[in-house]
PyMOL CGO cylinders between C-alpha atoms (Angstrom):
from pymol import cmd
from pymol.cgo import CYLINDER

trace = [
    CYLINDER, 19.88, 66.42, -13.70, 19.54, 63.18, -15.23, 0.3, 1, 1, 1, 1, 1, 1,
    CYLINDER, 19.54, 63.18, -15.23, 21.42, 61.20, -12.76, 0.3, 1, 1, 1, 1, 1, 1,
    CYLINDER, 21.42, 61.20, -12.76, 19.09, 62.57, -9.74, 0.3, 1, 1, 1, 1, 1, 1,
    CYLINDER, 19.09, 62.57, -9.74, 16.03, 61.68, -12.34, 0.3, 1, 1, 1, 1, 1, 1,
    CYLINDER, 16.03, 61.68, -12.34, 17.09, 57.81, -12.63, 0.3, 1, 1, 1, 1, 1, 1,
    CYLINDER, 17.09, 57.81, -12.63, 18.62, 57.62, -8.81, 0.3, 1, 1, 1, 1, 1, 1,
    CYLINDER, 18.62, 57.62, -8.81, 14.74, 59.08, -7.92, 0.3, 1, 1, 1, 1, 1, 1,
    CYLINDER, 14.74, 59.08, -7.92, 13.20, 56.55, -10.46, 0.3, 1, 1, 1, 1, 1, 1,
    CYLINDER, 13.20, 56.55, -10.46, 15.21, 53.61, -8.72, 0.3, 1, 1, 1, 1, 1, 1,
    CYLINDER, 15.21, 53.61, -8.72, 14.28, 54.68, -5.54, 0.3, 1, 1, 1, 1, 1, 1,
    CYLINDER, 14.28, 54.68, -5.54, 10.76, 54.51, -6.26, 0.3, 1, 1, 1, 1, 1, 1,
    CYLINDER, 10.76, 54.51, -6.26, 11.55, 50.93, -8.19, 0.3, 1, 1, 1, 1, 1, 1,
    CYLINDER, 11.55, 50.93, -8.19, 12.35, 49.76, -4.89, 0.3, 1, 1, 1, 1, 1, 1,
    CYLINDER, 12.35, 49.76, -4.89, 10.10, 51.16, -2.62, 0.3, 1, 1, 1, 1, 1, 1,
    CYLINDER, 10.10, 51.16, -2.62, 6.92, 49.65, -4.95, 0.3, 1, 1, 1, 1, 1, 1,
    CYLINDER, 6.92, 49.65, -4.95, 8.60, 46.27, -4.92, 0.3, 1, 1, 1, 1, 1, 1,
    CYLINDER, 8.60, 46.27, -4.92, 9.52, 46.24, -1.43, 0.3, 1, 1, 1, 1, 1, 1,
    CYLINDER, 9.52, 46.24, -1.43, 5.68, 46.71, -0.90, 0.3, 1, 1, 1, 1, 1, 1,
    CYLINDER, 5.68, 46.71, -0.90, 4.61, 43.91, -3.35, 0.3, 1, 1, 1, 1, 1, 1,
    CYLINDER, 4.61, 43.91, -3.35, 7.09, 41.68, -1.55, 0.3, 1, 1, 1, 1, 1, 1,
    CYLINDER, 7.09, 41.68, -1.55, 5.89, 42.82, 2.25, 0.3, 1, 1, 1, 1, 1, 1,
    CYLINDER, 5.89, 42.82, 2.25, 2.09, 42.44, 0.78, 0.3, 1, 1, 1, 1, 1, 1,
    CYLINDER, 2.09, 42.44, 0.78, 3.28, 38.75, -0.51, 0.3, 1, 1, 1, 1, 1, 1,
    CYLINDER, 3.28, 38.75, -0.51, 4.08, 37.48, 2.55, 0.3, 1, 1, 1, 1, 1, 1,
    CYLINDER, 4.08, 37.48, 2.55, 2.26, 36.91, 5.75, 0.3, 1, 1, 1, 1, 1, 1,
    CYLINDER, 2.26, 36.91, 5.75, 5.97, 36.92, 7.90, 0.3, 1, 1, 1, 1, 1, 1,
    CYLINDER, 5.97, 36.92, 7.90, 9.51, 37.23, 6.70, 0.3, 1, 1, 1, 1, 1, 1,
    CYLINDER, 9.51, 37.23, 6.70, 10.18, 33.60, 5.32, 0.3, 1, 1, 1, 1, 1, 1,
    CYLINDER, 10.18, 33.60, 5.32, 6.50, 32.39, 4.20, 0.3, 1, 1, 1, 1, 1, 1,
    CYLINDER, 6.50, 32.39, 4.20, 5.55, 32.44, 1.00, 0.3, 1, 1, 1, 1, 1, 1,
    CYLINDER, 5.55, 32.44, 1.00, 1.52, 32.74, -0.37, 0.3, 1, 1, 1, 1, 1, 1,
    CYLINDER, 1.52, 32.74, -0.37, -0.08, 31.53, -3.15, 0.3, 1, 1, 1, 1, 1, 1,
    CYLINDER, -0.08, 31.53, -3.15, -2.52, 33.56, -5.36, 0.3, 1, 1, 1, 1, 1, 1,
    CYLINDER, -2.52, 33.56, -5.36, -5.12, 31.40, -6.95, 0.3, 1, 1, 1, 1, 1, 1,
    CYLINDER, -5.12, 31.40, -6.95, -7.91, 31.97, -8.99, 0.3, 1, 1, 1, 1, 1, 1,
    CYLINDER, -7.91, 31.97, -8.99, -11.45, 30.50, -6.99, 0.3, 1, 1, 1, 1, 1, 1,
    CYLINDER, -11.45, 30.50, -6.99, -13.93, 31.46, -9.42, 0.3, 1, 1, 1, 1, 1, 1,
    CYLINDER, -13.93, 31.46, -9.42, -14.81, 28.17, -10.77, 0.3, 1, 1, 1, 1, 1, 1,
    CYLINDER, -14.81, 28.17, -10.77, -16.48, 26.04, -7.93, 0.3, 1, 1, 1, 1, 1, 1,
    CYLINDER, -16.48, 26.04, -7.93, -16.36, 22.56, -8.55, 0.3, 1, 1, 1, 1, 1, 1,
    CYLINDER, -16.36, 22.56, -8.55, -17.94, 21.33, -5.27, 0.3, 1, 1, 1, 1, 1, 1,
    CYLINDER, -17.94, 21.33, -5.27, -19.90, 22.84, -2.29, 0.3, 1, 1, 1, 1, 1, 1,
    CYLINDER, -19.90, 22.84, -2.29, -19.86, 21.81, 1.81, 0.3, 1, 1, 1, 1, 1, 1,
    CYLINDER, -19.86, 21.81, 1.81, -21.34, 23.09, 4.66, 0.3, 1, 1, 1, 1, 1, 1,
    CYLINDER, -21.34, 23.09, 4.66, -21.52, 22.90, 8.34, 0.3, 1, 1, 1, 1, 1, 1,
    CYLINDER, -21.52, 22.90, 8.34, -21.71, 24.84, 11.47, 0.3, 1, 1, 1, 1, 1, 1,
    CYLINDER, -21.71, 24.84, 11.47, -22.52, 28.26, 9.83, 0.3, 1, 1, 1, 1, 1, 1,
    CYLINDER, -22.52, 28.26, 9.83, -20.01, 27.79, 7.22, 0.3, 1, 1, 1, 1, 1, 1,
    CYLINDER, -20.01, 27.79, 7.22, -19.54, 27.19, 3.39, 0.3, 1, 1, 1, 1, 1, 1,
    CYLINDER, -19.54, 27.19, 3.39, -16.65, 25.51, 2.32, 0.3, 1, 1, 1, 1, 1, 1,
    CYLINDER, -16.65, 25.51, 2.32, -15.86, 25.43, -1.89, 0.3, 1, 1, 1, 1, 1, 1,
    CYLINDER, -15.86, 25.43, -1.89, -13.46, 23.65, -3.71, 0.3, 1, 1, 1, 1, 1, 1,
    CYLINDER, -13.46, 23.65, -3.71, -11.99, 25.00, -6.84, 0.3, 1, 1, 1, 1, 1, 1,
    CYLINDER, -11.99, 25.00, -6.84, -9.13, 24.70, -9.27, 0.3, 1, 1, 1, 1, 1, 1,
    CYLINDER, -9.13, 24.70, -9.27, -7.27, 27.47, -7.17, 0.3, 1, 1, 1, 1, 1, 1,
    CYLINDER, -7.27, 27.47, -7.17, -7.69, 25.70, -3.69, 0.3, 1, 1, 1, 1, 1, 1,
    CYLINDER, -7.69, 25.70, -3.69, -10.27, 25.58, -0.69, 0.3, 1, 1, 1, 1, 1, 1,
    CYLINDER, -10.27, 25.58, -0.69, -11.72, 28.69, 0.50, 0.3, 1, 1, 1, 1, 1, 1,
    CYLINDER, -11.72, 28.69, 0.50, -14.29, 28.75, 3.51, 0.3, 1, 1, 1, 1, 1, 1,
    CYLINDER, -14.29, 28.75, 3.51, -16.77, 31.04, 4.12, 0.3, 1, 1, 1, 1, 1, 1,
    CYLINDER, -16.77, 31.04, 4.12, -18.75, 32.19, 7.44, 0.3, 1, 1, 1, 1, 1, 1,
    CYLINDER, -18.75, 32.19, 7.44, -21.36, 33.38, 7.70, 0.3, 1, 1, 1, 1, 1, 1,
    CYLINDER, -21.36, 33.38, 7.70, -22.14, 35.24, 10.85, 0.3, 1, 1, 1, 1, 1, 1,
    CYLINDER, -22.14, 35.24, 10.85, -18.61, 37.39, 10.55, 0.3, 1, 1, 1, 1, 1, 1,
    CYLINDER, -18.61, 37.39, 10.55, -19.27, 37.53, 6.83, 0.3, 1, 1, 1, 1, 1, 1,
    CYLINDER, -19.27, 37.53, 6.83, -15.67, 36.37, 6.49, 0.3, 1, 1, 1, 1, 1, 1,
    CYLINDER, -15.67, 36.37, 6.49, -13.77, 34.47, 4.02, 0.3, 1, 1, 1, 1, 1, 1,
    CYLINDER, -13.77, 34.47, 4.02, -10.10, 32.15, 4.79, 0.3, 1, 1, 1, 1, 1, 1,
    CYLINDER, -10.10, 32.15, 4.79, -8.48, 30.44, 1.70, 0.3, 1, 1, 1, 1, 1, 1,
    CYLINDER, -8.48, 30.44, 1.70, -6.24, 27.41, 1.63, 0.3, 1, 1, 1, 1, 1, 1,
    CYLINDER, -6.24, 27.41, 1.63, -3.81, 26.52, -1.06, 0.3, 1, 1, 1, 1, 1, 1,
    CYLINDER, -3.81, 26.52, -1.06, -0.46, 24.40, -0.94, 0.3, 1, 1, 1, 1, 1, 1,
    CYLINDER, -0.46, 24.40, -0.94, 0.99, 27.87, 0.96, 0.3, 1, 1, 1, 1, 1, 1,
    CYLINDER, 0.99, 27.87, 0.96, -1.36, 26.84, 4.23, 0.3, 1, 1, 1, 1, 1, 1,
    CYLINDER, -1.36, 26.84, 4.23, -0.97, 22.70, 3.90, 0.3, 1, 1, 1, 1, 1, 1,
    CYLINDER, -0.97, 22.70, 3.90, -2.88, 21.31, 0.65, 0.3, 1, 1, 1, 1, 1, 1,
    CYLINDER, -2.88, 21.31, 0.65, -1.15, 18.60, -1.21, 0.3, 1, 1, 1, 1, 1, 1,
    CYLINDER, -1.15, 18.60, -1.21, -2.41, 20.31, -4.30, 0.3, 1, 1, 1, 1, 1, 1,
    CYLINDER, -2.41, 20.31, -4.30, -4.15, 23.31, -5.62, 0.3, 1, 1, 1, 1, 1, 1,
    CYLINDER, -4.15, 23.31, -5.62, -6.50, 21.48, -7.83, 0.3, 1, 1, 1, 1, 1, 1,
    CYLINDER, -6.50, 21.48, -7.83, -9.22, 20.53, -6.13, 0.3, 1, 1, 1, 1, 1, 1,
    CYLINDER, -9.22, 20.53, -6.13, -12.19, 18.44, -6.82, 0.3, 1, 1, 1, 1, 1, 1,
    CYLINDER, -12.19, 18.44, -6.82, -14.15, 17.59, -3.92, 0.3, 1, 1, 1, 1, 1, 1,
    CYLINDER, -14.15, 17.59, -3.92, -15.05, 18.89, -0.31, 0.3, 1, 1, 1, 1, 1, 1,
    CYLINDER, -15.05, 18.89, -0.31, -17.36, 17.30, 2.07, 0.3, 1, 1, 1, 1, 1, 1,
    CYLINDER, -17.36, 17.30, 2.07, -17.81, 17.12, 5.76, 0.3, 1, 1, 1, 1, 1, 1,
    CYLINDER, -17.81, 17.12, 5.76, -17.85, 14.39, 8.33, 0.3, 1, 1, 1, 1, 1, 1,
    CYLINDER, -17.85, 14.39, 8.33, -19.93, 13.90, 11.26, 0.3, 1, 1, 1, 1, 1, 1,
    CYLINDER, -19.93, 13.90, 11.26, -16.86, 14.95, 13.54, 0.3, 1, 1, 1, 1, 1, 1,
    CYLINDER, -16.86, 14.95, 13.54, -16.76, 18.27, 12.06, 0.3, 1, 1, 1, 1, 1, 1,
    CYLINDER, -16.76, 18.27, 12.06, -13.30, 16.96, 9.66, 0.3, 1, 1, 1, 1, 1, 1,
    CYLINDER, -13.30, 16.96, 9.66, -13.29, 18.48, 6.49, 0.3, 1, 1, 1, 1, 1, 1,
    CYLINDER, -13.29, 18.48, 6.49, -12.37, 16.24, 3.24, 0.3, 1, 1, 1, 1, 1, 1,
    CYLINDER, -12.37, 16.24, 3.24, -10.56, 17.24, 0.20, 0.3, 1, 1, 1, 1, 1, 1,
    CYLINDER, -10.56, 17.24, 0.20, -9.51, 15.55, -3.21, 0.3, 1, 1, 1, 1, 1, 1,
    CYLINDER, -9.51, 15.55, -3.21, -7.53, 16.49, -5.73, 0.3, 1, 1, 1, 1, 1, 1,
    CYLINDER, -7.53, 16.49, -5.73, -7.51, 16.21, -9.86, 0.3, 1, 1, 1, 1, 1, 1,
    CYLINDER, -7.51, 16.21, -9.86, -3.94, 13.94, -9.09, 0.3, 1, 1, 1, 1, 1, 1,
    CYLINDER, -3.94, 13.94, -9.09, -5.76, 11.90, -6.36, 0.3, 1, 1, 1, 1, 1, 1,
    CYLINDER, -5.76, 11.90, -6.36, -4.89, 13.71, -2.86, 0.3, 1, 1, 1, 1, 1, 1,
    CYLINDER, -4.89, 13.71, -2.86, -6.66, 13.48, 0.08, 0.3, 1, 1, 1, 1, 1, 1,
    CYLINDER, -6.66, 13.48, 0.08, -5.88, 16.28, 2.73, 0.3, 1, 1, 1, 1, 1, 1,
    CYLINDER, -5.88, 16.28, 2.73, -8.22, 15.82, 6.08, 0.3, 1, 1, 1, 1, 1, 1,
    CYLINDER, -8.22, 15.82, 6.08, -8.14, 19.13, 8.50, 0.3, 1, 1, 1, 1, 1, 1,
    CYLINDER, -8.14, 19.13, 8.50, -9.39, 18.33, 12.13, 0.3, 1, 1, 1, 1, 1, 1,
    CYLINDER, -9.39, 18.33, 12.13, -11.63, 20.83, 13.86, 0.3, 1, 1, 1, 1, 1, 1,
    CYLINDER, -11.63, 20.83, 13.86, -9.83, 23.76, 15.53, 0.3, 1, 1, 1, 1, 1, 1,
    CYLINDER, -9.83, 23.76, 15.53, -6.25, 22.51, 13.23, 0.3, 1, 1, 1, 1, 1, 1,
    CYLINDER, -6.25, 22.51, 13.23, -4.51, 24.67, 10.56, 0.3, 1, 1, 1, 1, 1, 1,
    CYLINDER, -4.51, 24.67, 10.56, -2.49, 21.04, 9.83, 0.3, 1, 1, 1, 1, 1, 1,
    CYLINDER, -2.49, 21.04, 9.83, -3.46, 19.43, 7.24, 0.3, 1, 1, 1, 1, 1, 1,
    CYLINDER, -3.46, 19.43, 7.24, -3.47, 15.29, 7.46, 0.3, 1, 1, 1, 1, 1, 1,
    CYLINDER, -3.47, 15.29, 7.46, -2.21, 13.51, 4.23, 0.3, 1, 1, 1, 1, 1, 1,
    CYLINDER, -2.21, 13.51, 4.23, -3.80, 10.44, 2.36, 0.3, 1, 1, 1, 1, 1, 1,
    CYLINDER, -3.80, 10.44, 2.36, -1.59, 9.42, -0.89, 0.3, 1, 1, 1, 1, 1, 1,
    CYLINDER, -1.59, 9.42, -0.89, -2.52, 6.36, -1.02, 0.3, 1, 1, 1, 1, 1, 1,
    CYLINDER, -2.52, 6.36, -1.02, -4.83, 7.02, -3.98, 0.3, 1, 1, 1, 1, 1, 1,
    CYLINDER, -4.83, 7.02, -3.98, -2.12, 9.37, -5.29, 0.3, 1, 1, 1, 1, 1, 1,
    CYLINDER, -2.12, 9.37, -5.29, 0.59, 6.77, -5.17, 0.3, 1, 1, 1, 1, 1, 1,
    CYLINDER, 0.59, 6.77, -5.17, -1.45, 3.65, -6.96, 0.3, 1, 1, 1, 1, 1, 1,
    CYLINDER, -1.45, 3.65, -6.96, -0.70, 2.64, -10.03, 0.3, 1, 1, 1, 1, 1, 1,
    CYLINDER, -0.70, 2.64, -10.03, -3.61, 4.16, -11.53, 0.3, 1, 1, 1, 1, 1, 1,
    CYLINDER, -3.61, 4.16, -11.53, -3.14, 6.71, -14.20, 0.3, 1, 1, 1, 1, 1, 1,
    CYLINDER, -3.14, 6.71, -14.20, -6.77, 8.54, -13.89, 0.3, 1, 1, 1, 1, 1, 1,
    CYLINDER, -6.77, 8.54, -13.89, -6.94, 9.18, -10.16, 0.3, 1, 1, 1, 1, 1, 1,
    CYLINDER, -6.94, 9.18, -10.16, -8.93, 12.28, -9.68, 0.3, 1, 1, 1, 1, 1, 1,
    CYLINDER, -8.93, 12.28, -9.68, -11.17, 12.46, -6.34, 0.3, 1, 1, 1, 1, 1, 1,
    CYLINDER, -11.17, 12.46, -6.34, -14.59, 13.44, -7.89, 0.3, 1, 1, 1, 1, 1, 1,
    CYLINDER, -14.59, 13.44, -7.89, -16.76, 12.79, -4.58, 0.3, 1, 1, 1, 1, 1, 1,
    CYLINDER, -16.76, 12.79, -4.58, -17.28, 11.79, -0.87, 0.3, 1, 1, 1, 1, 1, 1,
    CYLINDER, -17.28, 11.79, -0.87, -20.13, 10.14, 0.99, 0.3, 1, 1, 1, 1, 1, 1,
    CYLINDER, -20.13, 10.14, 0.99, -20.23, 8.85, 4.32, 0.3, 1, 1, 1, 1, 1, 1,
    CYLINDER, -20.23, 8.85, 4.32, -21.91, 5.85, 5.99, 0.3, 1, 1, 1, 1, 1, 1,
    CYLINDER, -21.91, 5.85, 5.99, -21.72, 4.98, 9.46, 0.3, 1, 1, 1, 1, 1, 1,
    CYLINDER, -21.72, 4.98, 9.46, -17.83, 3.77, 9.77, 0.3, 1, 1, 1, 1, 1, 1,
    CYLINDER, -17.83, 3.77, 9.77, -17.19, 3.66, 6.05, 0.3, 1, 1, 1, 1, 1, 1,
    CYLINDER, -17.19, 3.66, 6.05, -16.51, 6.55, 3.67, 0.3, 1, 1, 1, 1, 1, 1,
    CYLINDER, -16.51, 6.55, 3.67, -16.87, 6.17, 0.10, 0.3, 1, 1, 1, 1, 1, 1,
    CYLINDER, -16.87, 6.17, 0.10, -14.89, 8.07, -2.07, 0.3, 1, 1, 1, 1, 1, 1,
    CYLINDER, -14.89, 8.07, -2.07, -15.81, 7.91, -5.78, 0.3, 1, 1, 1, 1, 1, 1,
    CYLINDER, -15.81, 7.91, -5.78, -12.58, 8.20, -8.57, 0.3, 1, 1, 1, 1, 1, 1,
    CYLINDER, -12.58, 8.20, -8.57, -11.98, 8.45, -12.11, 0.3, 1, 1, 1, 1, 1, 1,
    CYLINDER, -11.98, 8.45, -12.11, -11.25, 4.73, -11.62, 0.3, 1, 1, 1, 1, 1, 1,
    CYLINDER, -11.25, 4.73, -11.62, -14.26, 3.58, -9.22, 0.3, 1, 1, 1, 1, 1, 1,
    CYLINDER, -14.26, 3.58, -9.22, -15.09, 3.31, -5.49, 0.3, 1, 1, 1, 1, 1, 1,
    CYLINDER, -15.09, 3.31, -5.49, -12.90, 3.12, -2.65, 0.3, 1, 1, 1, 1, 1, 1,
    CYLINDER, -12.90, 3.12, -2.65, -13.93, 2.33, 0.59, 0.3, 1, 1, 1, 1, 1, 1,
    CYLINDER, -13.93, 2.33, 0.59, -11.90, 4.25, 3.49, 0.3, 1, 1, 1, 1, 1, 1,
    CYLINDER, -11.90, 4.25, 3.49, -13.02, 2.68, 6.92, 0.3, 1, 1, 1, 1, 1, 1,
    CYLINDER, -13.02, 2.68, 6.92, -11.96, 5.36, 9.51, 0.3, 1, 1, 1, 1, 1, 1,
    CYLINDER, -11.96, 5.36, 9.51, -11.76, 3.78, 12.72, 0.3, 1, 1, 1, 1, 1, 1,
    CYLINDER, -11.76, 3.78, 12.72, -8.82, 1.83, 11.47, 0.3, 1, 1, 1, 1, 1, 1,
    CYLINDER, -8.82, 1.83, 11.47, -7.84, 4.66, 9.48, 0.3, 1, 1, 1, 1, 1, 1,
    CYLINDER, -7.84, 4.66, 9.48, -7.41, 2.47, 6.05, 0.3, 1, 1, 1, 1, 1, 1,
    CYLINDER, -7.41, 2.47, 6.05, -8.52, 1.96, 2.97, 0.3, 1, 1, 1, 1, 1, 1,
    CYLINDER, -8.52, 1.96, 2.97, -10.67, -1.32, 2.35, 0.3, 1, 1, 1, 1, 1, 1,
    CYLINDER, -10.67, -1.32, 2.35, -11.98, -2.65, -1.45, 0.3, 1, 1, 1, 1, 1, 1,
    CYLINDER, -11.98, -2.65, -1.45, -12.41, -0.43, -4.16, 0.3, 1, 1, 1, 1, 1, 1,
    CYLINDER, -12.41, -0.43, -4.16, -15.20, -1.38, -6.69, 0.3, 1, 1, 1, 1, 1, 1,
    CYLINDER, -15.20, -1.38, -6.69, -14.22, -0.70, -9.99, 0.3, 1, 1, 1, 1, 1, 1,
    CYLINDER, -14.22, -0.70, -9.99, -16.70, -2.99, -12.18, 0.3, 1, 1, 1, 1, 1, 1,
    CYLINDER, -16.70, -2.99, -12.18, -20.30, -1.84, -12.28, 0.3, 1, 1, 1, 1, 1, 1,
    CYLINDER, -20.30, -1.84, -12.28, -21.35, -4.27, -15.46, 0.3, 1, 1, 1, 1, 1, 1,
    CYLINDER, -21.35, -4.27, -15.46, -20.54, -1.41, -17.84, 0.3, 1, 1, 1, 1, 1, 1,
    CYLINDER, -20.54, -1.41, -17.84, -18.89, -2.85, -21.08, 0.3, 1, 1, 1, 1, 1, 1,
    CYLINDER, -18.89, -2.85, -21.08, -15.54, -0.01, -20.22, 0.3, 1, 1, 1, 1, 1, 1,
    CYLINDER, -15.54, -0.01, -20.22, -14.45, 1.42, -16.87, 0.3, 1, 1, 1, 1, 1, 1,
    CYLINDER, -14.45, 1.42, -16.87, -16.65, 4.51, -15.55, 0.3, 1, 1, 1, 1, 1, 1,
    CYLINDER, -16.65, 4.51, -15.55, -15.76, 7.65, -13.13, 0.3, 1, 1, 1, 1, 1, 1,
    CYLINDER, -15.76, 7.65, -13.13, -18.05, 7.92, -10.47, 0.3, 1, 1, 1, 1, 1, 1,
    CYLINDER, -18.05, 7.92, -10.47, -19.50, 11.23, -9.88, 0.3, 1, 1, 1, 1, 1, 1,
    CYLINDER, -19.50, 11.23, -9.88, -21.57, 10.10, -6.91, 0.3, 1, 1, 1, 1, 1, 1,
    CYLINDER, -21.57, 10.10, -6.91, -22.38, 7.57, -4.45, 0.3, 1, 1, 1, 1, 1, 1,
    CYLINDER, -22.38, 7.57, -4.45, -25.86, 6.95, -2.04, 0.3, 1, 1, 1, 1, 1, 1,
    CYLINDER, -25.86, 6.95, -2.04, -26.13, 4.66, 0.53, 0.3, 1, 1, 1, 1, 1, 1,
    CYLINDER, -26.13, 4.66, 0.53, -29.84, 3.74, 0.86, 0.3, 1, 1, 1, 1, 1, 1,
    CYLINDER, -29.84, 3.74, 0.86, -30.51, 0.87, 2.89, 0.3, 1, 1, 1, 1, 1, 1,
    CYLINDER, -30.51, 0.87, 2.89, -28.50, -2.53, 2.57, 0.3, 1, 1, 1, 1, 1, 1,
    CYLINDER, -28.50, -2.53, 2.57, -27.42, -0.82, -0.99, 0.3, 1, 1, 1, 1, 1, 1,
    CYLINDER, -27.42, -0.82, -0.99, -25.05, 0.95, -2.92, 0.3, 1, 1, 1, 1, 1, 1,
    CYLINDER, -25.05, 0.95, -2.92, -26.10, 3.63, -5.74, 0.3, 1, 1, 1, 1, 1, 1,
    CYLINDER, -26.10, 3.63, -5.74, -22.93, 4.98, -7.93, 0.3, 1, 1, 1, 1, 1, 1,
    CYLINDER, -22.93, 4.98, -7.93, -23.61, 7.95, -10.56, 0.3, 1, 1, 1, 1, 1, 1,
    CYLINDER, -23.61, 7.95, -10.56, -21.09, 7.30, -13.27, 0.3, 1, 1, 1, 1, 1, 1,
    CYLINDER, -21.09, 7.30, -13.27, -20.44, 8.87, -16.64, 0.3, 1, 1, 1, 1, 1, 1,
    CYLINDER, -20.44, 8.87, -16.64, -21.73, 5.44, -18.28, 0.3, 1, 1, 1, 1, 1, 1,
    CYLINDER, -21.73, 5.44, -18.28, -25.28, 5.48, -15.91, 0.3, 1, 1, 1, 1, 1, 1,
    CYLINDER, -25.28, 5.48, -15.91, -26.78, 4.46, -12.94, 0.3, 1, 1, 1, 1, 1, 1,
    CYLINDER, -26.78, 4.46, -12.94, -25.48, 1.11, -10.92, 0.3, 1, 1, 1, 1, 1, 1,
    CYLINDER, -25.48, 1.11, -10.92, -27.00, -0.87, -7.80, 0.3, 1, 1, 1, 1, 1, 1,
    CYLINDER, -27.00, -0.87, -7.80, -25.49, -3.61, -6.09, 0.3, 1, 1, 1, 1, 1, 1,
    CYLINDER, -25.49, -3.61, -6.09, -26.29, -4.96, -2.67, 0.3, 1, 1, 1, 1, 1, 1,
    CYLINDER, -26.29, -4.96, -2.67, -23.65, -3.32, -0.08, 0.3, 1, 1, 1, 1, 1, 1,
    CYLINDER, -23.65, -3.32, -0.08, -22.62, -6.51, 1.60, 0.3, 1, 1, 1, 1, 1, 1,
    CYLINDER, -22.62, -6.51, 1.60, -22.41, -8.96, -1.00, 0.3, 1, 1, 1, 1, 1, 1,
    CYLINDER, -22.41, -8.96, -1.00, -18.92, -10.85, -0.53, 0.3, 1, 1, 1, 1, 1, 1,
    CYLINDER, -18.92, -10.85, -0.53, -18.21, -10.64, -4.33, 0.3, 1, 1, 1, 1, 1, 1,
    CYLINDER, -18.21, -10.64, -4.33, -19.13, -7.22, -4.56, 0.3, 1, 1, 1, 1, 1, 1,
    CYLINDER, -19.13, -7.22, -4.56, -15.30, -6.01, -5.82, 0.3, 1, 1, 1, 1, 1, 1,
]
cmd.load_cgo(trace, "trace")
């Protein structure tokens, strides 16, 4: 009969979205995000691993299990959007965001530590477009310029901004080489020595 037909077409309703819904969530109560990862924005790697950065979150892959885990705002990350990965001598894995997030996961952690202060300036371009480390100092190049992050105090220090350019340039790299500082901007190529006191 007809009423049988739609109480069996129901039934199966439910049964197919009870799956979607148990295949949606790790545990009662904990919601996952589905991202897109194609589009790679920025490689690290360490230890055996791969870790990529993309519009869709951080994903890492290993190597010798030929496995893959992926992080997105579900597992910690301040944002989705991501920019830039890199890797620190201590194993700590860097991220920045397109709004200007900073998530930092320890080795052996699934927490995720949180730097805003970059998010929270009064900047209005504040994407995260690269990381480079030297000795004590991390440099962290923005739509806006250069900000130093000095990690045994766990702090931000100056942030260079004019590189002699006649308007304001995004870095898209930074070198330490010797006593000096290389940036890669969207304007060219700038030098300046790396301890000069006027050097903001």
């Amino acid at each position: 009969s007809v009423k049988t037909a739609v109480l069996i077409a129901l039934t199966v309703v439910e049964v197919t979205m009870a799956a979607r819904q148990e295949q949606a969530l790790d545990r009662p109560g904990r919601w996952r995000s589905f991202t897109d990862m194609r589009s790679i924005r920025s490689l690290a790697s360490a230890q055996g691993s791969v870790w990529a950065a993309s519009p869709g979150g951080l994903f890492r892959w290993e190597r010798q299990t030929e496995t893959m885990t992926k992080y997105t705002n579900s597992e910690g990350l301040s944002s989705n959007d991501l920019t830039a990965v890199m890797i620190d001598p201590a194993g700590r894995v860097w991220v920045g965001s397109v709004e200007g997030w900073i998530n930092v996961l320890e080795p052996g952690s699934n927490r995720w530590i949180v730097i805003d202060d970059i998010r929270n300036s009064a900047r209005v371009q504040k994407r995260i477009r690269t990381f480079s480390m030297s000795g004590d100092s991390l440099f962290i190049g923005t739509d806006f310029g250069v900000s130093v992050f000095r990690l045994s105090r766990w702090e931000f220090g100056d942030t260079y901004a004019n590189f002699g350019f006649s308007a304001p340039a995004s870095v898209n790299s930074v070198v330490v080489l010797g006593d000096r500082l290389w940036v890669a901007t969207d304007k060219g190529v700038a030098s300046a020595q790396r301890f000069l006191t006027n050097l903001s």
